[in-house]
C-alpha positions in Angstrom: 0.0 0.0 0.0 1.2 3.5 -0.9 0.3 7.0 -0.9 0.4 10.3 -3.2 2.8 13.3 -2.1 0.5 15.2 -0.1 -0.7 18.7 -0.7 1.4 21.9 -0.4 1.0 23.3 2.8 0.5 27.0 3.6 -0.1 28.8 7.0 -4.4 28.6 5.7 -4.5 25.4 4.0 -2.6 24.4 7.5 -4.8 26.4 9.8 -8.2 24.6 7.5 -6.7 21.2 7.9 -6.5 21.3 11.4 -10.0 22.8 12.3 -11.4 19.9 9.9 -9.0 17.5 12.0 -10.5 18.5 15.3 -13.7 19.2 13.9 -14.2 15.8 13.1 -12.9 13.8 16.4 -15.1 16.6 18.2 -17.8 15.7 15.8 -17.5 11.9 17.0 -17.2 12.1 20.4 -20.1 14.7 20.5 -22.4 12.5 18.4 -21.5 9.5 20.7 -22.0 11.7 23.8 -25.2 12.6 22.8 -26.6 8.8 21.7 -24.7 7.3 24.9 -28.1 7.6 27.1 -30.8 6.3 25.0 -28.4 4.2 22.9 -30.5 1.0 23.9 -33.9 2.8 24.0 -36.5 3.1 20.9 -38.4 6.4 20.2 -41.2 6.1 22.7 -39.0 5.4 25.9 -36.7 8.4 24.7 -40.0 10.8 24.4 -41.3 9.1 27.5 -38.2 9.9 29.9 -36.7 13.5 27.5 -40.2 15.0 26.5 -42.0 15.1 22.9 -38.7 16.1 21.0 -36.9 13.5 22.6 -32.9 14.5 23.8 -31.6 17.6 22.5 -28.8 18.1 24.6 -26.3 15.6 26.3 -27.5 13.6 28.9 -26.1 11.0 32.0 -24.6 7.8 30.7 -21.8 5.9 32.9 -22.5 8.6 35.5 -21.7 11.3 34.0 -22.9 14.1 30.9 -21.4 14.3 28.2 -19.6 10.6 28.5 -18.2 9.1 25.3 -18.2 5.2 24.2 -16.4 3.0 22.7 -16.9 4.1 19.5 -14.8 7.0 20.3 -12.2 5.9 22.4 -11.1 3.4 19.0 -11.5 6.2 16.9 -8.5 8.0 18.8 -6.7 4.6 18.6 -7.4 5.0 15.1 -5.5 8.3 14.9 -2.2 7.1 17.1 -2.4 4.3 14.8 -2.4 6.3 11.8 0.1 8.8 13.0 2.7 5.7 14.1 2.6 4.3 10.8 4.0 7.6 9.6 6.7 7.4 12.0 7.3 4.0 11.3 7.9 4.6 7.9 11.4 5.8 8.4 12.7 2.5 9.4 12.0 1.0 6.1 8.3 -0.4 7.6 5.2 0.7 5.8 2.3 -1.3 6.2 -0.6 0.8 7.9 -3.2 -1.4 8.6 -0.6 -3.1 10.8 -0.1 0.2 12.9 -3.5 0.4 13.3 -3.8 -3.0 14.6 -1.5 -2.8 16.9 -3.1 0.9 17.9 -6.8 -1.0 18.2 -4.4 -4.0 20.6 -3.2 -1.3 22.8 -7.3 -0.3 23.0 -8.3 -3.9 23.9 -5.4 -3.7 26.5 -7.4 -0.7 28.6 -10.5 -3.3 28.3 -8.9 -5.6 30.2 -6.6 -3.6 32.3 -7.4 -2.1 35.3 -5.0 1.0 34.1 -1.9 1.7 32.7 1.3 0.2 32.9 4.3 2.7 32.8 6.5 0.4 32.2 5.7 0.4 28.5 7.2 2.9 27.1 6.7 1.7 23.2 2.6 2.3 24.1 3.3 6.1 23.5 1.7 8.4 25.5 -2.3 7.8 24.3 -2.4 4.2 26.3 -1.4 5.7 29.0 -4.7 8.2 29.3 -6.4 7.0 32.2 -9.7 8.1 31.6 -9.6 5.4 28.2 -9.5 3.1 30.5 -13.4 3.1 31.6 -15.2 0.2 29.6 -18.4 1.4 27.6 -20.0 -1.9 26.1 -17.7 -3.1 23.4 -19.3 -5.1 21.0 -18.5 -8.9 21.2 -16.8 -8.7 17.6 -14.7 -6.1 18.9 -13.3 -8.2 21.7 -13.4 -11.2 19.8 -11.9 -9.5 16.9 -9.3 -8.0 19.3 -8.7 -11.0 21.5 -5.3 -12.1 20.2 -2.3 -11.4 18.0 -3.7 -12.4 14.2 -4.8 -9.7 12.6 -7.8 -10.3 10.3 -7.6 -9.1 6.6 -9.5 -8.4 3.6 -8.5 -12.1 2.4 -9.2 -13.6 6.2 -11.5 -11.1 8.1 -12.8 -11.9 11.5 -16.0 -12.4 12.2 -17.4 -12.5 8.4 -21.0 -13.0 9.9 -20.7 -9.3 11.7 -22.8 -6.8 9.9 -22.5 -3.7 12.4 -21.6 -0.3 12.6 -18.8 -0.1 15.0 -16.1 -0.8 12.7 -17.3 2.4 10.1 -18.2 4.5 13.2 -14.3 4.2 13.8 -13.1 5.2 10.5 -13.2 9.0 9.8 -9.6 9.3 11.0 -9.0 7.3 7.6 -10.8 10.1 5.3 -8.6 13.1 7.4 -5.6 10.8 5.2 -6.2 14.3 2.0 -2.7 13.4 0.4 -4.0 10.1 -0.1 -5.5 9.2 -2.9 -9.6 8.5 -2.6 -9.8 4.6 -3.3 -6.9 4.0 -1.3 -8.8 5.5 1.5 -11.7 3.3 0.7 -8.6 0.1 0.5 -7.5 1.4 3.9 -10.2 1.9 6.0 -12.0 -1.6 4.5 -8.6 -3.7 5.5 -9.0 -2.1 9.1 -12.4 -2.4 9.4 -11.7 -6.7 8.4 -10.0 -6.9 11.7 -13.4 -7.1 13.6 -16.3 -6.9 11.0 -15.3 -9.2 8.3 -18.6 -8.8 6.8 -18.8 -7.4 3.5 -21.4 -4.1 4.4 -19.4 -3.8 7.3 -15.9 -3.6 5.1 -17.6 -1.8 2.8 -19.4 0.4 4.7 -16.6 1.5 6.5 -14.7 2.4 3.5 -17.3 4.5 1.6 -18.0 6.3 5.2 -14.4 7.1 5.3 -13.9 8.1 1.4 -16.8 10.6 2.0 -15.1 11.9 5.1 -12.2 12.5 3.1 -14.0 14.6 0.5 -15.3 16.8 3.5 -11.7 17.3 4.5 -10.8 18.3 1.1 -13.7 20.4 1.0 -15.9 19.0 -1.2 -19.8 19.4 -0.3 -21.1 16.3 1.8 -23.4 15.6 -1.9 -20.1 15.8 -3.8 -18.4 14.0 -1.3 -21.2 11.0 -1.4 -21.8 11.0 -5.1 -17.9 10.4 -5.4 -17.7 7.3 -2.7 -20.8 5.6 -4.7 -18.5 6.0 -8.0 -15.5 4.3 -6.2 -18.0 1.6 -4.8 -19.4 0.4 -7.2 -15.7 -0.9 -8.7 -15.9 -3.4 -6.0 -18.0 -6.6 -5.7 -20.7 -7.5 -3.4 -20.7 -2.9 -3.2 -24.7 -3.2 -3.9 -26.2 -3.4 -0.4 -24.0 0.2 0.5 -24.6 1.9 -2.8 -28.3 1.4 -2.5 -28.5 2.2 0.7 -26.5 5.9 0.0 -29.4 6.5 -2.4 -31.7 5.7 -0.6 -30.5 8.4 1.5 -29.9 10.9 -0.9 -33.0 10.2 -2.2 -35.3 10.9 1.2 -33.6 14.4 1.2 -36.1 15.2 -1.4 -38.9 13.8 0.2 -40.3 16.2 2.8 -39.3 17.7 6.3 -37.1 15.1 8.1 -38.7 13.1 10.7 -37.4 10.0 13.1 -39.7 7.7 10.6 -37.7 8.9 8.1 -34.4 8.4 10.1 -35.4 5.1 11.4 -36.8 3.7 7.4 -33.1 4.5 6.1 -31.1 2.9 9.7 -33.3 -0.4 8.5 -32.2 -3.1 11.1 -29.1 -1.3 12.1 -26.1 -2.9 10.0 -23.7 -0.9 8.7 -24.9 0.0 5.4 -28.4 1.0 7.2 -26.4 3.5 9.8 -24.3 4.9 7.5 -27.5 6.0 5.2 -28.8 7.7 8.2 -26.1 9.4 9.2 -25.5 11.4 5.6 -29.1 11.7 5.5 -29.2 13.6 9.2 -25.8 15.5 8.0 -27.7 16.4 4.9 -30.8 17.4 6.3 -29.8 19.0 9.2 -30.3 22.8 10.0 -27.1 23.0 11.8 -24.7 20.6 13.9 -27.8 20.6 16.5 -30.7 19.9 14.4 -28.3 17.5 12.3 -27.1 15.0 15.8 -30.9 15.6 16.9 -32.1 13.8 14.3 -29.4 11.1 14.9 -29.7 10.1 18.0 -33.6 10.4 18.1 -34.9 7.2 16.7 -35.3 3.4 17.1 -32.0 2.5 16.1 -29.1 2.2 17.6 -28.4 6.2 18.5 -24.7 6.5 19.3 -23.3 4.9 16.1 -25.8 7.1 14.0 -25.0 10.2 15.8 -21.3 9.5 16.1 -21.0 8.8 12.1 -23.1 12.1 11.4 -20.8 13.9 13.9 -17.9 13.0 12.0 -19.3 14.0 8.6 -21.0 17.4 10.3 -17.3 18.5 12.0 -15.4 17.6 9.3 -17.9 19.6 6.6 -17.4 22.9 8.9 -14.8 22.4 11.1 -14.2 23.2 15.4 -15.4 26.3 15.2 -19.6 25.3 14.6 -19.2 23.0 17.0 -21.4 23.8 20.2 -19.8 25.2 23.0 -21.6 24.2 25.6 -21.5 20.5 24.5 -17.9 20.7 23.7 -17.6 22.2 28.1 -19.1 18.9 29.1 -17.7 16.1 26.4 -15.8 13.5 28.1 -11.8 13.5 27.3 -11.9 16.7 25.3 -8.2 17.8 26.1 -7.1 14.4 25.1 -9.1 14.4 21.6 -7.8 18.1 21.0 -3.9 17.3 21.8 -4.4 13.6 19.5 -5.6 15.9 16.7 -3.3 18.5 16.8 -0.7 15.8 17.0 -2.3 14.4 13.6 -2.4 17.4 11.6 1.0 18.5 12.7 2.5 14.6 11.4 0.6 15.2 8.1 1.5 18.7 7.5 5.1 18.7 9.0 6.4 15.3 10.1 9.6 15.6 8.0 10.6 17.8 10.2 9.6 15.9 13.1 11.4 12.5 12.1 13.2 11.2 9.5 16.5 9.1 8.4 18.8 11.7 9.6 16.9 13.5 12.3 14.2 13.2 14.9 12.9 14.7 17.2 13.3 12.9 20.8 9.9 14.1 22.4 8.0 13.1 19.2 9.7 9.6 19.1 8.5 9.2 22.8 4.8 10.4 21.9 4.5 7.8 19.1 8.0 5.5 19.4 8.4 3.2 15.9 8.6 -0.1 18.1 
């Protein structure tokens, strides 16, 4: 796997990337913030217990507002993995979807540990954030997926019979990737997403929600950006389930004010391919970031992995600054998710200068170390 030469980088294209690189892991973590309290509940029960709109702003989950899931803590595992494989690349190693494994092992570590172990130093500093610690219902494929050293590929995923959401839901860090070319995003993000969801809508699913993600963070329009992942798509067998379901959402833009019928038609039974359709519908329709993770969360389906894929889509569209404040006071792990993504836009729009074969910077080798 390779990439293109990345784009030239000025003090505004540099000052863009980086508001699209936090607004997007804001945009996740807010999304799953807001779904974490009625993530198990259907429409009714979240009108019964939040009123006739339902929940517009965050709400307790794991004692605490504005507390973040799973969904969120791999996405940041994502992101060290992403920016590791950079750093590995010096030493001759370039195989991403490796570093991201081994990113996603160090996740499945805080599952199972009680915290972290200071002793090792080639963890970098992310695994040892205690807060990442807490455990917020990981899927069974996860843990299964993550539950020893073989890492599952495109040619031998795990879990082939696993249609959900989580692994796309993890995957905008992939799309932020804007000197990569688009369909190796889509090859990227689909190898990753084989390491827990082998199941094609789940591969597949992943990459066309990262591809689009991508196009946001080159700033494309979200249409642009979706009418360009169903062209890549549809190259690729077995894409039909995920291209239809895209249409279908493009499609119920047209048809009327949005409603949580509407929402909960395109999530279907609340696979991959179903969640993803929601999301760009709710970033679509949306009269701002509010209206847009509103929509999202209230529903029958499953309301953190809707809300966190249209968060991702909605922050990386406009960037930190239309985030909500007061959401963004109370989000669980904010400082972490802001110092990760500055750390990611400064490897993609500097790292030369922070590592290479003849000189490296010491504190950035102990951040991300290439063992």
């Amino acid at each position: 796997m390779g990439a293109t030469v990345g784009p030239v980088w000025g003090r505004t294209e540099q000052q863009d990337f980086r508001s699209r690189v936090r607004g997007t892991l804001l945009g996740v973590a807010l999304g799953d913030a807001l779904g974490a309290p009625v993530d198990a509940l259907g429409l009714a029960e979240i009108q019964e217990r939040y009123g006739p709109e339902g929940l517009l702003d965050p709400g307790q989950a794991y004692g605490r507002r504005g507390a973040v899931t799973h969904l969120t803590q791999l996405s940041l595992f994502t992101v060290d993995g992403l920016i590791r494989a950079q750093v590995r690349r010096d030493t001759g190693a370039w195989h991403p979807p490796t570093d991201v494994h081994r990113a996603y092992r160090r996740w499945a570590a805080t599952q199972r540990d009680w915290g972290p172990d200071e002793r090792r130093k080639e963890d970098g500093w992310l695994a040892r954030e205690e807060w990442l610690y807490a455990r917020r219902d990981p899927g069974r494929a996860l843990l299964l997926g993550l539950g020893d050293d073989t890492m599952g590929t495109l040619e031998s995923p795990k879990n082939t019979g696993e249609p959900g959401p989580e692994a796309a839901a993890r995957s905008a860090p992939f799309g932020l990737l804007v000197g990569w070319e688009p369909q190796l995003v889509v090859q990227l993000a689909m190898e990753c997403a084989a390491q827990t969801h082998g199941h094609p809508v789940a591969c597949l699913s992943a990459g066309a929600y990262a591809v689009v993600v991508h196009g946001l963070a080159c700033g494309e329009s979200l249409d642009g950006a979706v009418q360009r992942a169903l062209a890549l798509l549809s190259r690729r067998p077995g894409h039909e389930p995920v291209t239809d379901a895209l249409q279908h959402a493009l499609g119920a833009v047209r048809q009327g004010m949005p409603t949580p019928a509407r929402v909960r038609e395109l999530a279907a039974d609340g696979s991959a391919d179903g969640l993803l359709a929601a999301a760009v519908y709710c970033a679509l329709v949306g009269e701002d970031i509010r209206h847009g993770l509103g929509l999202a969360v209230n529903h029958d389906g499953p309301s953190a992995a809707a809300a966190a894929l249209t968060g991702g889509l909605l922050g990386a569209l406009h960037g930190e600054t239309a985030l909500p404040p007061a959401w963004l006071a109370e989000l669980e792990g904010r400082p972490t998710i802001l110092e990760l993504a500055d750390d990611f836009a400064m490897e993609m729009t500097q790292g030369p200068a922070l590592h290479g074969p003849t000189t490296s910077s010491p504190a950035w080798l102990t951040r991300y170390p290439r063992a």
